[in-house]
ZAVEX-665479 format. One record per residue (C-alpha): x, y, z; chain. Coordinates in steps of 0.05 Angstrom, whole numbers, plus 5000, padded with zeros to 4 digits. Example, Ala and Ser with C-alpha at 12.3 -4.5 7.8 and 13.67 -1.06 7.14 Angstrom:
5246;4910;5156;A
5273;4979;5143;A
! end
This chain:
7753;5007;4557;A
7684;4982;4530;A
7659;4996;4468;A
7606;5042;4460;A
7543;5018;4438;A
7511;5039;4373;A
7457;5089;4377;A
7390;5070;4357;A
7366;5124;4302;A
7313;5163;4346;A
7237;5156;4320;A
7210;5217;4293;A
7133;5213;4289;A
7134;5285;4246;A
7188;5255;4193;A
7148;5188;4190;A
7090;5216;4172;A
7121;5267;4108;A
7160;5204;4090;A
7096;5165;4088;A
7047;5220;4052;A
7099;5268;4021;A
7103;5231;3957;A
7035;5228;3946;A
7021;5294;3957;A
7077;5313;3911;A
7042;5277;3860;A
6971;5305;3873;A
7000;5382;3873;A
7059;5354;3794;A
6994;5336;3772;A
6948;5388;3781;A
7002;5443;3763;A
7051;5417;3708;A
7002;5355;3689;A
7002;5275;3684;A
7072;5258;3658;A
7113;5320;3707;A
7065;5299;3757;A
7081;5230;3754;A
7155;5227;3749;A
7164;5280;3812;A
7122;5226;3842;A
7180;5170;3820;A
7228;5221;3847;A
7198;5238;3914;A
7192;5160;3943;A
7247;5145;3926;A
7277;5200;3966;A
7236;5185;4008;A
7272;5103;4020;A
7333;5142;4025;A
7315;5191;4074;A
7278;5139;4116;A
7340;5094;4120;A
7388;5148;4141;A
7341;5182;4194;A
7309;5129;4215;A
7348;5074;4205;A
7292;5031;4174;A
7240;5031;4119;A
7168;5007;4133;A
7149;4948;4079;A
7090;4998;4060;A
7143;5040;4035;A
7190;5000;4008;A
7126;4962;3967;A
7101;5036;3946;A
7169;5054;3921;A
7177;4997;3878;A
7104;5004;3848;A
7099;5064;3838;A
7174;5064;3798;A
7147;5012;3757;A
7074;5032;3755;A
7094;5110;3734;A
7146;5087;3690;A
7081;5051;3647;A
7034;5115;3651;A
7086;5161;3629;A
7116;5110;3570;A
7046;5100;3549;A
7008;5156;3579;A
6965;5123;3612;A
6938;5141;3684;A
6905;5069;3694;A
6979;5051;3704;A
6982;5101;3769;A
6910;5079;3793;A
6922;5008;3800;A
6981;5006;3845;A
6929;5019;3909;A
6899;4960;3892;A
6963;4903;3893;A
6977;4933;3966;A
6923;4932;4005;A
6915;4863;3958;A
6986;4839;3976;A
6975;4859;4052;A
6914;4822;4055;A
6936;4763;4032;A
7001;4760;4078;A
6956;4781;4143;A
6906;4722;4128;A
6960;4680;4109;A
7004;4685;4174;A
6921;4677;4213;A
6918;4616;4177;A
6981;4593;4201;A
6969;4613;4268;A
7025;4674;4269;A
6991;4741;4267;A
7040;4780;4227;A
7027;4852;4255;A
7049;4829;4320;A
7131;4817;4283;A
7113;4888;4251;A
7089;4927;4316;A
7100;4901;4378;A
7147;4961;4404;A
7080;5003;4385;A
7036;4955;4424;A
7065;4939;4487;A
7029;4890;4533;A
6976;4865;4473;A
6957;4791;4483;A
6962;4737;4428;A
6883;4741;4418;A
6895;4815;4414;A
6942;4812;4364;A
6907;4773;4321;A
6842;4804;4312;A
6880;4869;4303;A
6912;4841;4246;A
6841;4804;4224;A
6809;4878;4222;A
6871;4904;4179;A
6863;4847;4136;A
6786;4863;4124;A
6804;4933;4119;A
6848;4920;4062;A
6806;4879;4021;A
6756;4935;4040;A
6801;4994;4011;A
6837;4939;3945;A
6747;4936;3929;A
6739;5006;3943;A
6792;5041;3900;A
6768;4990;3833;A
6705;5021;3850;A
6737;5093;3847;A
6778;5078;3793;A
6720;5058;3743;A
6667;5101;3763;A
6702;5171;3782;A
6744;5219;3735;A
6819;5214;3752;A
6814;5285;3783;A
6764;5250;3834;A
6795;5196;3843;A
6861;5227;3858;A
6829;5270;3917;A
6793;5215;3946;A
6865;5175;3947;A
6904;5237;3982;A
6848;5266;4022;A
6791;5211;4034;A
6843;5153;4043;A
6885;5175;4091;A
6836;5203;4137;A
6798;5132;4142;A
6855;5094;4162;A
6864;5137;4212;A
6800;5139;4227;A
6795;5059;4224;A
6857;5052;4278;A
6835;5103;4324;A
6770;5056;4323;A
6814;4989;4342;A
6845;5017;4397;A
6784;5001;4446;A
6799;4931;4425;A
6862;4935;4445;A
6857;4962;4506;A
6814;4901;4533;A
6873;4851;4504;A
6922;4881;4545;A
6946;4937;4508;A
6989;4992;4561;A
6981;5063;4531;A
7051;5111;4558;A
7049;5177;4540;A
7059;5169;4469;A
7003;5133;4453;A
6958;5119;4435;A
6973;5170;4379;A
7044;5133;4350;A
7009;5070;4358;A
6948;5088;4315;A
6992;5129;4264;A
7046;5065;4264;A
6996;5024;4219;A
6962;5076;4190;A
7020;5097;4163;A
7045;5030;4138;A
7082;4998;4188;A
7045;4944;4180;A
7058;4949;4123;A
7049;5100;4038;A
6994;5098;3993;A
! end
């Protein structure tokens, strides 16, 4: 009798996307309700959940979320020992930093990295597709890493904290919808689920929450 082969968790677009913006929201509604420190620590407590949920339902967990989850545990553990929101505000900055740095690196070594990360997503793209995709991520990042030091020493945290939630979220959408003209003339083949999973796949941090 043959064995029966393991089901592959299903994807769930709606449960990606709470797993991926949840926490922060969580944080932006602690914080402006029970303050800084409550705020912070049900932001600790809802990413991490959020791991654990990912890995059971989905059987994975983006390396935007796993990365998130371990800043902002070590990051919120700072602001609330020294009550300090700086703490909470920099963590923004070492991801889109970190991704950055590992999307130029694998250009410079000739392996576009996004293409390991989201090649299920983007079926049919070509080699020179993949690696201008993950050239405009890479600028995008830097963009964003500039962008929130900007926010972060100019704006009040209040400010700044709507800008991350709100402002953030709807420009990387924004800024994938925009690629996927690019795509299409490397090869990319839309089915019927795209190109909306595709767009919200690295928006969302698979390359690599916020």
């Amino acid at each position: 009798m043959p064995e029966a082969t393991p089901t592959k968790p299903a994807h769930n677009p709606n449960l990606s996307l709470a797993l991926d913006f949840g926490p922060l929201l969580v944080f932006f509604l602690g914080y402006k309700f029970l303050g800084m420190v409550a705020g912070t620590a049900a932001f600790m407590v809802a990413i991490s959940l959020a791991v654990l949920v990912s890995k059971v339902k989905l059987g994975k967990v983006s390396p935007m979320l796993w990365l998130s989850a371990v800043l902002v545990v070590f990051f919120g553990g700072l602001t609330i020992w020294f009550n300090d929101q700086r703490f909470i505000q920099i963590k923004p900055t070492i991801i889109y930093s970190f991704f950055a740095l590992m999307l130029l690196g694998g250009l410079a070594r000739g392996k576009p990295l996004l293409k390991y990360l989201l090649q299920a997503a983007y079926d049919g793209l070509s080699e020179e597709g993949w690696a201008k995709l993950s050239r405009n991520w890479a600028i995008f990042f830097i963009v964003m890493a500039v962008a929130n030091e900007i926010m972060r020493a100019s704006l009040s945290f209040d400010s700044w904290l709507s800008l991350k939630v709100w402002g953030v979220t709807i420009v990387s959408f924004l800024f994938a919808a925009a690629n996927v003209p690019m795509l299409l003339k490397h090869g990319l083949v839309l089915d019927k689920s795209a190109p909306a999973e595709a767009e919200k796949a690295i928006a969302q941090g698979e390359p690599p929450q916020g």
